[in-house]
PDB file of the backbone (N, CA, C, O) and the ligand in Angstrom, with CONECT records:
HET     ZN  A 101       1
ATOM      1  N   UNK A   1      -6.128   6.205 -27.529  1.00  0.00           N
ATOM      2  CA  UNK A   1      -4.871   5.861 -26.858  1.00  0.00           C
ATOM      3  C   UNK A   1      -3.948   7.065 -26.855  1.00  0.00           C
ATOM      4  O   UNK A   1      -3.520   7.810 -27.737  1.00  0.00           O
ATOM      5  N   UNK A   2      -3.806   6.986 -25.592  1.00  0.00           N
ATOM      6  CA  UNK A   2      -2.342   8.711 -26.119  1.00  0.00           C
ATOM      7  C   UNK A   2      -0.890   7.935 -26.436  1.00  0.00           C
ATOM      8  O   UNK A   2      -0.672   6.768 -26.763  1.00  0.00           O
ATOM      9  N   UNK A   3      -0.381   8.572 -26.305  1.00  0.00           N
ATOM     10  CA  UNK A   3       1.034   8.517 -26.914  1.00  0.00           C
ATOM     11  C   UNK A   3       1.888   8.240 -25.526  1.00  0.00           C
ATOM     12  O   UNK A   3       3.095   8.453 -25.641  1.00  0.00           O
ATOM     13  N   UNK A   4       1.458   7.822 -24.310  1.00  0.00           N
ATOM     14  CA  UNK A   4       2.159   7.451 -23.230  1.00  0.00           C
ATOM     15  C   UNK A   4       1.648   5.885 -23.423  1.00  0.00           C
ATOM     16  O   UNK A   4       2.599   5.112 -23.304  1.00  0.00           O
ATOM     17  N   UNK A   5       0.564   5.313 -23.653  1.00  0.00           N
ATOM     18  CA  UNK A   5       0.262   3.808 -23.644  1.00  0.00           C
ATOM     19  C   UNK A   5       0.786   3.185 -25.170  1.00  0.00           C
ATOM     20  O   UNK A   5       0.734   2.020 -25.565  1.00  0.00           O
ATOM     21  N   UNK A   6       1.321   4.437 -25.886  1.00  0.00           N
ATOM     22  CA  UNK A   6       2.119   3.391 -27.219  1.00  0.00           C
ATOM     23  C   UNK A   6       3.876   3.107 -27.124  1.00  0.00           C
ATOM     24  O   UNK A   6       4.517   2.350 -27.852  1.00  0.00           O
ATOM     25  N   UNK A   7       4.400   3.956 -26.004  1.00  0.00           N
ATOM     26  CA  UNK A   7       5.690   4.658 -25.786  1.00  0.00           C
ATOM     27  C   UNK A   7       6.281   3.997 -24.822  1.00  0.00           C
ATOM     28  O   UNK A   7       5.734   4.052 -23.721  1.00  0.00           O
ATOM     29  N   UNK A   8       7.618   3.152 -24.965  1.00  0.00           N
ATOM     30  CA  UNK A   8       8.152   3.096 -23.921  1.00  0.00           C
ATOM     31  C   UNK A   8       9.364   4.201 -23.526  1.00  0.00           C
ATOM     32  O   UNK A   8      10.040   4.976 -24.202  1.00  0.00           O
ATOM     33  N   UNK A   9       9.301   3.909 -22.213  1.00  0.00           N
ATOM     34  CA  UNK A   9      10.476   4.959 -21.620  1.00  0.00           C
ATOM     35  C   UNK A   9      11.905   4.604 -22.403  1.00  0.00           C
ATOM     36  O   UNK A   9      12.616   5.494 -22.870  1.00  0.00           O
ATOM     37  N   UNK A  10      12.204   3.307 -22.478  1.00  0.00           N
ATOM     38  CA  UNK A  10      13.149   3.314 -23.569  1.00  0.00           C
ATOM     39  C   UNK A  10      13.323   3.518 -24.867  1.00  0.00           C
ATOM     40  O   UNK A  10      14.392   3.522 -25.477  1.00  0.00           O
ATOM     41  N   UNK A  11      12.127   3.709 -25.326  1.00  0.00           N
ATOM     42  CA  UNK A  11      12.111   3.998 -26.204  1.00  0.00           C
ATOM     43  C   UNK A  11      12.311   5.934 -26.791  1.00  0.00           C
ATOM     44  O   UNK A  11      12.033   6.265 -27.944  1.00  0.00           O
ATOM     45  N   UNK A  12      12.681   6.669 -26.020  1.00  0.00           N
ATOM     46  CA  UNK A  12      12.814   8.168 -26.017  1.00  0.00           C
ATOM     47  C   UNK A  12      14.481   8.090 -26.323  1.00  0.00           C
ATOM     48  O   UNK A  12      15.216   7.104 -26.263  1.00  0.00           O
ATOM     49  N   UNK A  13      14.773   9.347 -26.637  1.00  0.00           N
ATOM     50  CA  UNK A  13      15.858   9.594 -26.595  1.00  0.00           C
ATOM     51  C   UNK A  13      16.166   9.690 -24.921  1.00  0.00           C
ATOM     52  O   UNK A  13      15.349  10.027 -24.064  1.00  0.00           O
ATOM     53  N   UNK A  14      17.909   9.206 -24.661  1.00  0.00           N
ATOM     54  CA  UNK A  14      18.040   9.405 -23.213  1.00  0.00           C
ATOM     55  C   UNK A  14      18.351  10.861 -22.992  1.00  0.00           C
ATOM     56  O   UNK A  14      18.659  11.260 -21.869  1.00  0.00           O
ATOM     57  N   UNK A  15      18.303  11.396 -23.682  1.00  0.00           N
ATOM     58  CA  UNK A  15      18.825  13.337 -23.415  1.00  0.00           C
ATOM     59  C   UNK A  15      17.189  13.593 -23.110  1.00  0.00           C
ATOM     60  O   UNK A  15      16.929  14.147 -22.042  1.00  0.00           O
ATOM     61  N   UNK A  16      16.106  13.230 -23.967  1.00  0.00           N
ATOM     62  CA  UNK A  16      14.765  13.603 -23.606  1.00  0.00           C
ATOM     63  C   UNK A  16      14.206  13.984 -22.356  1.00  0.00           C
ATOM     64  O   UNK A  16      14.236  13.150 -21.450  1.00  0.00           O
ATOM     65  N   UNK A  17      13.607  15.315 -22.112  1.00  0.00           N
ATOM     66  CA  UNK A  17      13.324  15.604 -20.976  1.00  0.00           C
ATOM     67  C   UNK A  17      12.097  15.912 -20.860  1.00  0.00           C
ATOM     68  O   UNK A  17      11.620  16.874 -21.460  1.00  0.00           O
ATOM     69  N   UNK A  18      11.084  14.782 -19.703  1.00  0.00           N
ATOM     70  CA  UNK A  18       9.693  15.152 -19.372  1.00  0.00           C
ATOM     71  C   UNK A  18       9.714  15.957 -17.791  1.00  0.00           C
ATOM     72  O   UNK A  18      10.474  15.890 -16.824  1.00  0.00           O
ATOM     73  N   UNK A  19       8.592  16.652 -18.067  1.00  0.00           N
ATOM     74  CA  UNK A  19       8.258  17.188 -17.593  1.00  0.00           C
ATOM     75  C   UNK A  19       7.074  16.447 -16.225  1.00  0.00           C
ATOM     76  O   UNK A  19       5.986  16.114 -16.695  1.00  0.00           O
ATOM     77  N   UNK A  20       7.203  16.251 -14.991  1.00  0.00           N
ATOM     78  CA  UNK A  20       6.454  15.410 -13.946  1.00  0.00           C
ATOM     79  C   UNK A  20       5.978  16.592 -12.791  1.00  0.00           C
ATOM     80  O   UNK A  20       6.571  17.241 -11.929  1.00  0.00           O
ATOM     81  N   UNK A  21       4.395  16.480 -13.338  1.00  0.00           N
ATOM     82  CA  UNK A  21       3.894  17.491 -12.373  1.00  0.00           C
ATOM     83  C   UNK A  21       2.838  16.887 -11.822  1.00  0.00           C
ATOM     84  O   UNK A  21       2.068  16.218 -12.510  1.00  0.00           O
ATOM     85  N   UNK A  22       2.609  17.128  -9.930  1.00  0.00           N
ATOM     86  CA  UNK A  22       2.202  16.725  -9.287  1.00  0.00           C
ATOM     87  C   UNK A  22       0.647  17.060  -9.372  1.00  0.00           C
ATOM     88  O   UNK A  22       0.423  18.262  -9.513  1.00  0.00           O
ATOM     89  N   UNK A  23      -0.646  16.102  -9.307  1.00  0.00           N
ATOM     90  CA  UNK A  23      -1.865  16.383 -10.056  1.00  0.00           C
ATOM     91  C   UNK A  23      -2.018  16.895  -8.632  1.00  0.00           C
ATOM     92  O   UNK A  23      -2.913  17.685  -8.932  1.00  0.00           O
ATOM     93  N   UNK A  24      -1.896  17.047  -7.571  1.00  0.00           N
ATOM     94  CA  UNK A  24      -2.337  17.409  -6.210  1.00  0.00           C
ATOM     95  C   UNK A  24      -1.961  18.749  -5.569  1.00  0.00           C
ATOM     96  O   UNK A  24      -2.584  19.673  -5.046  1.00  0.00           O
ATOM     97  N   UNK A  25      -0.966  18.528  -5.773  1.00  0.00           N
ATOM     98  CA  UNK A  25       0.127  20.401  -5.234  1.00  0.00           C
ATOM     99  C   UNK A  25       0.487  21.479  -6.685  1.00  0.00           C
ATOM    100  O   UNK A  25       0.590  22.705  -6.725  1.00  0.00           O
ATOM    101  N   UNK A  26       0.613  20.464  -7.765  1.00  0.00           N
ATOM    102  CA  UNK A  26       1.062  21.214  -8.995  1.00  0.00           C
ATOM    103  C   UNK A  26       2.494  21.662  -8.846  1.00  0.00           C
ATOM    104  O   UNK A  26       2.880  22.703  -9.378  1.00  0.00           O
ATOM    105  N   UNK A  27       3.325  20.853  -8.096  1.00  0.00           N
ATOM    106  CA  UNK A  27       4.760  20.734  -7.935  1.00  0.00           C
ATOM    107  C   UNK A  27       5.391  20.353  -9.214  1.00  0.00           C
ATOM    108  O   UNK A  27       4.832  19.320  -9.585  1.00  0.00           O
ATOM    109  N   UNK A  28       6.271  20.699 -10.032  1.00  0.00           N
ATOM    110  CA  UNK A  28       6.520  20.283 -11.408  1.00  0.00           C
ATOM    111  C   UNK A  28       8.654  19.868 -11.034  1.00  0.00           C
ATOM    112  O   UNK A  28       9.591  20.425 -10.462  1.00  0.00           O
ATOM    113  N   UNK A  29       8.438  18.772 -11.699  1.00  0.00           N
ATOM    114  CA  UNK A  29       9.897  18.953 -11.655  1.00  0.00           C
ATOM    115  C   UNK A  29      10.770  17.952 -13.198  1.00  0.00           C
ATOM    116  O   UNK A  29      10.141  17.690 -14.223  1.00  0.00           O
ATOM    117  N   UNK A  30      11.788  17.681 -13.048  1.00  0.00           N
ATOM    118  CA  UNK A  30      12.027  17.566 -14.814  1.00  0.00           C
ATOM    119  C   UNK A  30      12.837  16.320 -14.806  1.00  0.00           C
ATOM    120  O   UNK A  30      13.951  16.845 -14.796  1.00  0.00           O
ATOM    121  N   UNK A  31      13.017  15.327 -14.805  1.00  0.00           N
ATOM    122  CA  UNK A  31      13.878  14.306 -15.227  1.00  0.00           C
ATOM    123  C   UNK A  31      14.385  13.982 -16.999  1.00  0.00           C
ATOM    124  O   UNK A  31      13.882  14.456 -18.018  1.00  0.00           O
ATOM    125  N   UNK A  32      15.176  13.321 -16.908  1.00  0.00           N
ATOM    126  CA  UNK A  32      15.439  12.823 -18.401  1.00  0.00           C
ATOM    127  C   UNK A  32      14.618  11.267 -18.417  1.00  0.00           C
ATOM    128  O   UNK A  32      14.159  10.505 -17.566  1.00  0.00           O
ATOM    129  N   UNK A  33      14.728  11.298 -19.824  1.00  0.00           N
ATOM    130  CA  UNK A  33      14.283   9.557 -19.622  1.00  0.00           C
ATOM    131  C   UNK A  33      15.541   8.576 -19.502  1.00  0.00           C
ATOM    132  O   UNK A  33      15.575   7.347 -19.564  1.00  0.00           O
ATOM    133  N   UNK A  34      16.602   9.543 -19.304  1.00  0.00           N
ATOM    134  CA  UNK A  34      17.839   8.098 -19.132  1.00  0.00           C
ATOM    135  C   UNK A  34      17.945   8.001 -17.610  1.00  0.00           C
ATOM    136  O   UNK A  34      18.342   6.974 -17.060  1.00  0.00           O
ATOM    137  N   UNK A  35      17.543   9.211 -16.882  1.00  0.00           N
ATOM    138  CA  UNK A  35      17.626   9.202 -15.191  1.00  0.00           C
ATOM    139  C   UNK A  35      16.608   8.550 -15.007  1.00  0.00           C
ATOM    140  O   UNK A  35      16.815   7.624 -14.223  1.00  0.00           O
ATOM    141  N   UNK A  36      14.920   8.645 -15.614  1.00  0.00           N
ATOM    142  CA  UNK A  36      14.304   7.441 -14.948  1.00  0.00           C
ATOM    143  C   UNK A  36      14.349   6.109 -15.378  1.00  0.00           C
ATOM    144  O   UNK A  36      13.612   5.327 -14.778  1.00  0.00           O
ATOM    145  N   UNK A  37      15.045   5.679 -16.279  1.00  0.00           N
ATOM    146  CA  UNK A  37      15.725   4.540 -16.614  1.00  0.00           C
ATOM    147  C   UNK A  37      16.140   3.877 -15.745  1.00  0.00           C
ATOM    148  O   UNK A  37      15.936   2.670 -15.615  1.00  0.00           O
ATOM    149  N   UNK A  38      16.879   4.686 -14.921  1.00  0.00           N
ATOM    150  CA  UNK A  38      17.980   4.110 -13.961  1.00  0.00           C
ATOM    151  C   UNK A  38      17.207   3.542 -13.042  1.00  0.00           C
ATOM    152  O   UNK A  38      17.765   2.765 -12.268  1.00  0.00           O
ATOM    153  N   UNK A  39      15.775   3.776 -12.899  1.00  0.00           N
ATOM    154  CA  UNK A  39      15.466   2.957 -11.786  1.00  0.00           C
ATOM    155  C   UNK A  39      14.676   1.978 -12.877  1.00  0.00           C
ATOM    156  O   UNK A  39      13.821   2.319 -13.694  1.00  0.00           O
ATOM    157  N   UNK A  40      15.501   0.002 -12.513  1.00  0.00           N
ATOM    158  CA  UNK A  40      15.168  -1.051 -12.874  1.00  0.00           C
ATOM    159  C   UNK A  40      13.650  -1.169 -13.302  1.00  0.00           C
ATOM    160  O   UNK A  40      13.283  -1.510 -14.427  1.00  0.00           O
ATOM    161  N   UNK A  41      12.811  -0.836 -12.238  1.00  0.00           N
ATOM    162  CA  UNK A  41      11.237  -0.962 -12.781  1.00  0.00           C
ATOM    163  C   UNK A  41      10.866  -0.401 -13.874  1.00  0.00           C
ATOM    164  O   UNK A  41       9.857  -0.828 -14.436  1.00  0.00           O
ATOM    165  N   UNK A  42      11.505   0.545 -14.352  1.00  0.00           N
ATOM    166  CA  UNK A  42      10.844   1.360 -15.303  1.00  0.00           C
ATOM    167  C   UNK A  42      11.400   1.014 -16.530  1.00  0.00           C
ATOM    168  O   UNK A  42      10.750   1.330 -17.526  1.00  0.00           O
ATOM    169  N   UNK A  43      12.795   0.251 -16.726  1.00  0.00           N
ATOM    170  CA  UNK A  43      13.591  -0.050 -17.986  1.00  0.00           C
ATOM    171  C   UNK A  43      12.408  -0.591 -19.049  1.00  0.00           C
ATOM    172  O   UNK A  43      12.718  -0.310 -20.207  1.00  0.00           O
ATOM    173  N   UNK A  44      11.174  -1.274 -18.938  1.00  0.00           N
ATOM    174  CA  UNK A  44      10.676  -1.712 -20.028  1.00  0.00           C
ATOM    175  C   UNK A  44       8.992  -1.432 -19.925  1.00  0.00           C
ATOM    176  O   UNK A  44       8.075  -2.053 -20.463  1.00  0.00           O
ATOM    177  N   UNK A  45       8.957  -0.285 -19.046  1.00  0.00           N
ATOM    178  CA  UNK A  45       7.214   0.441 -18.858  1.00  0.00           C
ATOM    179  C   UNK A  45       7.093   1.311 -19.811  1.00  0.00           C
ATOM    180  O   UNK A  45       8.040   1.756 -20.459  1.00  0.00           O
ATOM    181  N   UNK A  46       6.114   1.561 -19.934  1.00  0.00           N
ATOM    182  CA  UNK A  46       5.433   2.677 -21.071  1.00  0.00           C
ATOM    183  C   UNK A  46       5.222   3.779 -20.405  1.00  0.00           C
ATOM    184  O   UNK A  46       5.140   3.831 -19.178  1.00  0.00           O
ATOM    185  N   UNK A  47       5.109   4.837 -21.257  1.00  0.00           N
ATOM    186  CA  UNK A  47       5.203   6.044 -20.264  1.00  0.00           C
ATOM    187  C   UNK A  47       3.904   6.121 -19.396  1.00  0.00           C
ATOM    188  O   UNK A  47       3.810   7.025 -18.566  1.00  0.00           O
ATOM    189  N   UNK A  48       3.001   5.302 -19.539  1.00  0.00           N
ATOM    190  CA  UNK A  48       1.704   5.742 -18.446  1.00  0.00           C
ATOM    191  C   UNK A  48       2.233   4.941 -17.531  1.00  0.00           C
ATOM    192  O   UNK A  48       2.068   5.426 -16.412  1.00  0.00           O
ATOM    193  N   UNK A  49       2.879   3.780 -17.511  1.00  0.00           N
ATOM    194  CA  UNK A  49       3.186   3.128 -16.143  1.00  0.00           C
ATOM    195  C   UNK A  49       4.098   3.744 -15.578  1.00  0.00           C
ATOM    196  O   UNK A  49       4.200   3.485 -14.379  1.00  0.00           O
ATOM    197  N   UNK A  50       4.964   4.627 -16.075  1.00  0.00           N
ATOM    198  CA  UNK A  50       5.964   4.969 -15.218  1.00  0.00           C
ATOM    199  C   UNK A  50       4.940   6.019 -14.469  1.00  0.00           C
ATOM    200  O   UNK A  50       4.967   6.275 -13.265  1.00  0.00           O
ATOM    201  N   UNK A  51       3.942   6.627 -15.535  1.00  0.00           N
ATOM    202  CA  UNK A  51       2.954   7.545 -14.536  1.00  0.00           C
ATOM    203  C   UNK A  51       2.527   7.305 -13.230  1.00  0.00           C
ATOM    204  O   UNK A  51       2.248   8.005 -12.257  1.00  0.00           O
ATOM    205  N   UNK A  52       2.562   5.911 -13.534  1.00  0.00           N
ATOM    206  CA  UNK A  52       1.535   5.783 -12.157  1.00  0.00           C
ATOM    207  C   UNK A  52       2.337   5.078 -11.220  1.00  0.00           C
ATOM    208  O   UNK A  52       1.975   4.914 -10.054  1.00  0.00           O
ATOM    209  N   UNK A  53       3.109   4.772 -11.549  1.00  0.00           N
ATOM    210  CA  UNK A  53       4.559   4.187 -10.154  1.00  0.00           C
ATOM    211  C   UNK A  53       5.392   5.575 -10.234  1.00  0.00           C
ATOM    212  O   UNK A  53       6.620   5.503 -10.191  1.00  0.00           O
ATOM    213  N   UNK A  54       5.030   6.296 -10.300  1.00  0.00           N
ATOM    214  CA  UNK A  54       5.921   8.138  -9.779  1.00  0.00           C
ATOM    215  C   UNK A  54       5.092   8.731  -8.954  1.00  0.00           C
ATOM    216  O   UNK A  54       3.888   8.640  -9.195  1.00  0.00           O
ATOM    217  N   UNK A  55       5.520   9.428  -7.865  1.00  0.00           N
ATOM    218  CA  UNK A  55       4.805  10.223  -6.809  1.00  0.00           C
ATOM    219  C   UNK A  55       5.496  11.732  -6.914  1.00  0.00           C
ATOM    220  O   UNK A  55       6.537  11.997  -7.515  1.00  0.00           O
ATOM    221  N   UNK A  56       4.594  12.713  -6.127  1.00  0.00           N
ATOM    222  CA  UNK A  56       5.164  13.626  -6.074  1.00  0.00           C
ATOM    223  C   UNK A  56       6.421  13.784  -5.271  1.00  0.00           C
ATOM    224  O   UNK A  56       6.687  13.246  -4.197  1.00  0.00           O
ATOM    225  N   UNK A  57       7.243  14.723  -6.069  1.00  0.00           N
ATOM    226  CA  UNK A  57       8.617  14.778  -5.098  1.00  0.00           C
ATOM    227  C   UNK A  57       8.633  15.226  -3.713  1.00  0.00           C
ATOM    228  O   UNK A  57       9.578  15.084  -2.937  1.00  0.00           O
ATOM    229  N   UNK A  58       7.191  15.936  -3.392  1.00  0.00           N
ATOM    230  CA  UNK A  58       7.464  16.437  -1.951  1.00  0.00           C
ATOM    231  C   UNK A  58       6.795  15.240  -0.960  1.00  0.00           C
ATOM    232  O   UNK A  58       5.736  14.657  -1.190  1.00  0.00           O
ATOM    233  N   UNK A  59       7.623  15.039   0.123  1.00  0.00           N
ATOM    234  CA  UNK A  59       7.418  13.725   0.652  1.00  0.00           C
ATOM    235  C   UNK A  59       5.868  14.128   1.700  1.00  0.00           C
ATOM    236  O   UNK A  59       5.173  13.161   2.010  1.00  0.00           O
ATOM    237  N   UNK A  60       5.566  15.093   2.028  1.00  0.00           N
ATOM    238  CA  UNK A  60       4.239  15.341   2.690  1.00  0.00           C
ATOM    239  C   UNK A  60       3.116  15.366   1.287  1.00  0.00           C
ATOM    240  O   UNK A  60       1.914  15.628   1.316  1.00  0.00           O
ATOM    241  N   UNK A  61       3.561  15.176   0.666  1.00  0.00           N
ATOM    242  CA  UNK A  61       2.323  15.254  -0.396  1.00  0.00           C
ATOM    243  C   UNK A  61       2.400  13.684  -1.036  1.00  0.00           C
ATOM    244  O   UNK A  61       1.848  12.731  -0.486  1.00  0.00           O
ATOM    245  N   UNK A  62       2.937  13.612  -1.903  1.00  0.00           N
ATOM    246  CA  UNK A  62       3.194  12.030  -2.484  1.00  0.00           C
ATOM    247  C   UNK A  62       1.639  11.967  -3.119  1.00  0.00           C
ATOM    248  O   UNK A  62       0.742  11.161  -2.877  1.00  0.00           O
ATOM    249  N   UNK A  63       1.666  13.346  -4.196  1.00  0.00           N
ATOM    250  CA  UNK A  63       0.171  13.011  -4.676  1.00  0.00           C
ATOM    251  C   UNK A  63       0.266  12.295  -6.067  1.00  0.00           C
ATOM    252  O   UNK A  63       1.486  12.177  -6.181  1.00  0.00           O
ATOM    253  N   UNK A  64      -0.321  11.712  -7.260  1.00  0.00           N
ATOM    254  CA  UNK A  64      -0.025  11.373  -8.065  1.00  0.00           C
ATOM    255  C   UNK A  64       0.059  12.376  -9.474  1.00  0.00           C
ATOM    256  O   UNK A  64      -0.631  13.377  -9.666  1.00  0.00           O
ATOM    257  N   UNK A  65       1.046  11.844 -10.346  1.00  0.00           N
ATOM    258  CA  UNK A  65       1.471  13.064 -11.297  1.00  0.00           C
ATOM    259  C   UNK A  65       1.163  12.571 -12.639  1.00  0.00           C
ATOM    260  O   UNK A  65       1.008  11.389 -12.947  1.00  0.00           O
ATOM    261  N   UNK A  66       1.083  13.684 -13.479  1.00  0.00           N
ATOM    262  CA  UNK A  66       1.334  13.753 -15.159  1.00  0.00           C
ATOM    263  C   UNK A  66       2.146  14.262 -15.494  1.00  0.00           C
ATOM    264  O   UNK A  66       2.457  15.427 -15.246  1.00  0.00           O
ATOM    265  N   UNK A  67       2.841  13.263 -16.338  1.00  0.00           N
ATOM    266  CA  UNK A  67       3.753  12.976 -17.336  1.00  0.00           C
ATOM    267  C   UNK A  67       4.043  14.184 -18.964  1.00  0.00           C
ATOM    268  O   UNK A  67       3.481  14.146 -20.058  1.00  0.00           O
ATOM    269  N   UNK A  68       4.656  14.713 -18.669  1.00  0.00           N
ATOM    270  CA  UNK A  68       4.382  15.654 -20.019  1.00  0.00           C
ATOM    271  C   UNK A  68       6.103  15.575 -20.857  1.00  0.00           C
ATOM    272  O   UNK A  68       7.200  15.312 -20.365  1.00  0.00           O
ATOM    273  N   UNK A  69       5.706  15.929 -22.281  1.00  0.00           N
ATOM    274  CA  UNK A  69       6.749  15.684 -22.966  1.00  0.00           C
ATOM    275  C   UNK A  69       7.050  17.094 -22.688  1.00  0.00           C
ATOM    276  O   UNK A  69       6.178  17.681 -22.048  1.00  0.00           O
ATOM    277  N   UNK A  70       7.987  17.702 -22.991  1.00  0.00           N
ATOM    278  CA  UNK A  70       9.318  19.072 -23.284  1.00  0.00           C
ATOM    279  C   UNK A  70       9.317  19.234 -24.537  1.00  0.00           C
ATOM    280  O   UNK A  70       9.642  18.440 -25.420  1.00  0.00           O
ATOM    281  N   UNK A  71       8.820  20.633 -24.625  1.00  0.00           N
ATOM    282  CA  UNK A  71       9.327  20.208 -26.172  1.00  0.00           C
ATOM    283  C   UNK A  71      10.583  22.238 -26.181  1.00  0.00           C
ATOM    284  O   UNK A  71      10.602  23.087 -25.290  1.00  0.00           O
ATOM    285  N   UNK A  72      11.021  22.242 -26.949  1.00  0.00           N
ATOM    286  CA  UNK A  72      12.554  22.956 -27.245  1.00  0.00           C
ATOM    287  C   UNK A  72      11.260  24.400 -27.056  1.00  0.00           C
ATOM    288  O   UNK A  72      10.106  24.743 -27.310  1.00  0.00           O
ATOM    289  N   UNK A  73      12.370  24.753 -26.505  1.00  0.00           N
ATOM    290  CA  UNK A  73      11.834  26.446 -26.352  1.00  0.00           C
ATOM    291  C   UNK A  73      11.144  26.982 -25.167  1.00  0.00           C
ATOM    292  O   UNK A  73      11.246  28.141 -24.767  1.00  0.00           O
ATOM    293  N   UNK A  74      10.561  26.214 -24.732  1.00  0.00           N
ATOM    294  CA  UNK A  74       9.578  26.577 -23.999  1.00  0.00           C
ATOM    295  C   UNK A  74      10.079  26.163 -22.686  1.00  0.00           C
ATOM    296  O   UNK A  74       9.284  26.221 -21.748  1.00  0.00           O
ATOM    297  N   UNK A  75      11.139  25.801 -22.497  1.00  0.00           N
ATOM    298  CA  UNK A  75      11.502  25.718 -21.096  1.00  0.00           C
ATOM    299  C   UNK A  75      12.747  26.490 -20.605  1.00  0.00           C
ATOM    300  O   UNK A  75      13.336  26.413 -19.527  1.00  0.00           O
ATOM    301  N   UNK A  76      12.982  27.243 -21.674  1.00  0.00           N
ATOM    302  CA  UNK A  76      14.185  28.136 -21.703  1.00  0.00           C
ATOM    303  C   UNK A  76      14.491  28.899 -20.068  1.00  0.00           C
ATOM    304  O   UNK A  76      15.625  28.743 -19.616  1.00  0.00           O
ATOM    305  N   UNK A  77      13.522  29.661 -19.270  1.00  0.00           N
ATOM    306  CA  UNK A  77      13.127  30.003 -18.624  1.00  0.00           C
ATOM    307  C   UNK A  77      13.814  28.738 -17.216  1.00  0.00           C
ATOM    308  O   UNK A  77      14.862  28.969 -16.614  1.00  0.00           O
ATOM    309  N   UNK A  78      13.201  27.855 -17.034  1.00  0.00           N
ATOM    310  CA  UNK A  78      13.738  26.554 -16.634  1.00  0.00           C
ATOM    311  C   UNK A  78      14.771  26.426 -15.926  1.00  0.00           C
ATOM    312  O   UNK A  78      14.894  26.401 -14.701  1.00  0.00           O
ATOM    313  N   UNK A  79      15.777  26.314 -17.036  1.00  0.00           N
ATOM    314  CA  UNK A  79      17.294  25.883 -17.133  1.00  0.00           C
ATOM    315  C   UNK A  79      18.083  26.368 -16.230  1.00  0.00           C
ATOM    316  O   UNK A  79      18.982  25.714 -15.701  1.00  0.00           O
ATOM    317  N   UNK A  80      17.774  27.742 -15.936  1.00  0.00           N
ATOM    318  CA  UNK A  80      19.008  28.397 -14.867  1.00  0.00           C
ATOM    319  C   UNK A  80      18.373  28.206 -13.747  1.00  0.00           C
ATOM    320  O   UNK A  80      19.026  28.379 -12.718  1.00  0.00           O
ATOM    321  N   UNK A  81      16.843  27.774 -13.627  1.00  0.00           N
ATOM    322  CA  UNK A  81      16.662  27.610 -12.027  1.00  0.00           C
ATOM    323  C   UNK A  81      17.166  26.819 -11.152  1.00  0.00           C
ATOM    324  O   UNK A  81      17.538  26.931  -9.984  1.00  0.00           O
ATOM    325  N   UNK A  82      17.082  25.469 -12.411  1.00  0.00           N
ATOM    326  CA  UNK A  82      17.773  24.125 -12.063  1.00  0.00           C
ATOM    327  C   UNK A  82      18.710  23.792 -11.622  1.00  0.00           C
ATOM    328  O   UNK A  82      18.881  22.739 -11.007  1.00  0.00           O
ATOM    329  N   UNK A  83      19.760  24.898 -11.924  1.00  0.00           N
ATOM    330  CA  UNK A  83      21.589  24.833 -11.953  1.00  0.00           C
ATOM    331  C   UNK A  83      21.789  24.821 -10.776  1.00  0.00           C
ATOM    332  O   UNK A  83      22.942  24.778 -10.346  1.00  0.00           O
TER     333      UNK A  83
HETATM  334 ZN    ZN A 101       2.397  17.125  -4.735  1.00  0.00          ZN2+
END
C-alpha cells in the first residue's frame, strides 16, 4: 500500500504542498492540499483518489497525473517561477 491509499487529503497539513505531474506531457504543477480541498469532491478522498479525479492542467492534453509529496529544499528553485 503506498502512503496515498492510507492518506487523506485532509488529513495533510493545509500549507502542504504536492507536487501534480502529468504522466503524459510531464507538465508538473504545485497545489496545496488546502487549495485542493476547496474542491467539495476531494474534502474526504485519499490521496490516490484525488489522483485519479485530477487531469493534466493543459486542456489539449488532459493526460492523467502523479501525485508527489514536496518535501523542504528541493523546490527552492520553484518558488520564484511561480510568483
Ligand atoms: Zn499533460
Amino acid at each position: 500500500m503506498s502512503w496515498k491509499a492510507d492518506l487523506k487529503l485532509a488529513d495533510l497539513p493545509p500549507g502542504e504542498r504536492l507536487e501534480i505531474v502529468c504522466r503524459a506531457c510531464g507538465k508538473a504543477r504545485y497545489e496545496t492540499a488546502r487549495e485542493l480541498l476547496s474542491c467539495d469532491e476531494f474534502s474526504q478522498a485519499y490521496i490516490d483518489e484525488v489522483e485519479r479525479g485530477l487531469r493534466c492542467a493543459d486542456r489539449f492534453c488532459r493526460g492523467t497525473v502523479r501525485i508527489a509529496q514536496v518535501h523542504d529544499g528541493k523546490t527552492d528553485g520553484f518558488v520564484g517561477g511561480l510568483a
